[in-house]
C-alpha positions in Angstrom: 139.7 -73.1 -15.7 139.3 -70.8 -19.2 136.0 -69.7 -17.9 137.1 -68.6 -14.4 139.9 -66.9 -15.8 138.2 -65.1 -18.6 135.6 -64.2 -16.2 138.3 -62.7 -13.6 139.8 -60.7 -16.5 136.1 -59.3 -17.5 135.2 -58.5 -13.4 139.0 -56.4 -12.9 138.1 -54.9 -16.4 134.8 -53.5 -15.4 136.4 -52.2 -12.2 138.6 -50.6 -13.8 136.2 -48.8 -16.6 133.4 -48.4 -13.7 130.7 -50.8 -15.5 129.2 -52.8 -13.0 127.5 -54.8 -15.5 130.6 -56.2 -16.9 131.8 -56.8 -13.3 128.4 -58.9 -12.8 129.2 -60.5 -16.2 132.6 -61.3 -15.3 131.3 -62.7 -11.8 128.9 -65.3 -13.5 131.4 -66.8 -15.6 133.7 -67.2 -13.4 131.0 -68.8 -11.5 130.3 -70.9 -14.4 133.9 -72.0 -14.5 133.7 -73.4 -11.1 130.4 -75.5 -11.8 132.5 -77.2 -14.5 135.2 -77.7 -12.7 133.1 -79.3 -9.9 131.2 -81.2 -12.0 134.5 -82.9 -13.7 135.7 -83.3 -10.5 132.9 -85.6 -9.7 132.9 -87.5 -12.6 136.5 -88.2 -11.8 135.8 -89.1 -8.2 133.4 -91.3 -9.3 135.8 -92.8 -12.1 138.5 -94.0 -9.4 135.7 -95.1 -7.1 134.7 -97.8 -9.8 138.2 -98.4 -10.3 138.9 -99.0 -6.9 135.6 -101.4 -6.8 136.7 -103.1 -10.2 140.3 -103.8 -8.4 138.8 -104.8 -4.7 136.9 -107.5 -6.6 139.4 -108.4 -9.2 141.5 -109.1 -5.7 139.1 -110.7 -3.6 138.6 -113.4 -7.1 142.2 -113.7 -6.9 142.4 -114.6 -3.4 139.7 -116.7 -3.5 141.5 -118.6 -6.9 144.4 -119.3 -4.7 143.3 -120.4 -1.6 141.7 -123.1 -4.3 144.7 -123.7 -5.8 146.6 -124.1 -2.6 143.9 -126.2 -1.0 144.0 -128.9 -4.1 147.9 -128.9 -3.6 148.3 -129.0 -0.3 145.3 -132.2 -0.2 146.8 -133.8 -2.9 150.0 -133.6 -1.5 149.7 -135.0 2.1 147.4 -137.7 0.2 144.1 -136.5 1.8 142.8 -137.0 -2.2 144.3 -140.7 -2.3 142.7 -142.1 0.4 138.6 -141.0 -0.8 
């Protein structure tokens, strides 16, 4: 966000003095700023998609560790484990 700022500041600078060199200057960094803020943006995309992964499996093990639990309980207690 600095960078696209800065770079705003330089381009309205340079329009107002008349040097188109400092406009073009302030145009690339402002371009610059908005290739960072794209590229953090898809580092943190990425960061909740693995989340989102680590917690969809974390849930499907959970489900699966209680259907095993209530399975053993629910044979143990009509007696299905007694009579084997």
């Amino acid at each position: 966000m600095e960078d696209k700022a800065k770079g705003k500041a330089k381009e309205a600078y340079g329009a107002i003095i008349g040097d188109e060199e400092k406009k073009a200057e302030g145009r690339a960094q402002q371009r610059k700023g908005e290739a960072k803020e794209q590229a953090t943006q898809k580092v943190r995309t990425r960061r909740a998609q693995e989340e989102a992964r680590q917690a969809e499996k974390e849930r499907d093990r959970q489900e699966r560790k209680d259907k095993g639990l209530l399975g053993g309980v629910t044979d143990t207690l009509s007696g299905g484990d007694r009579r084997s």
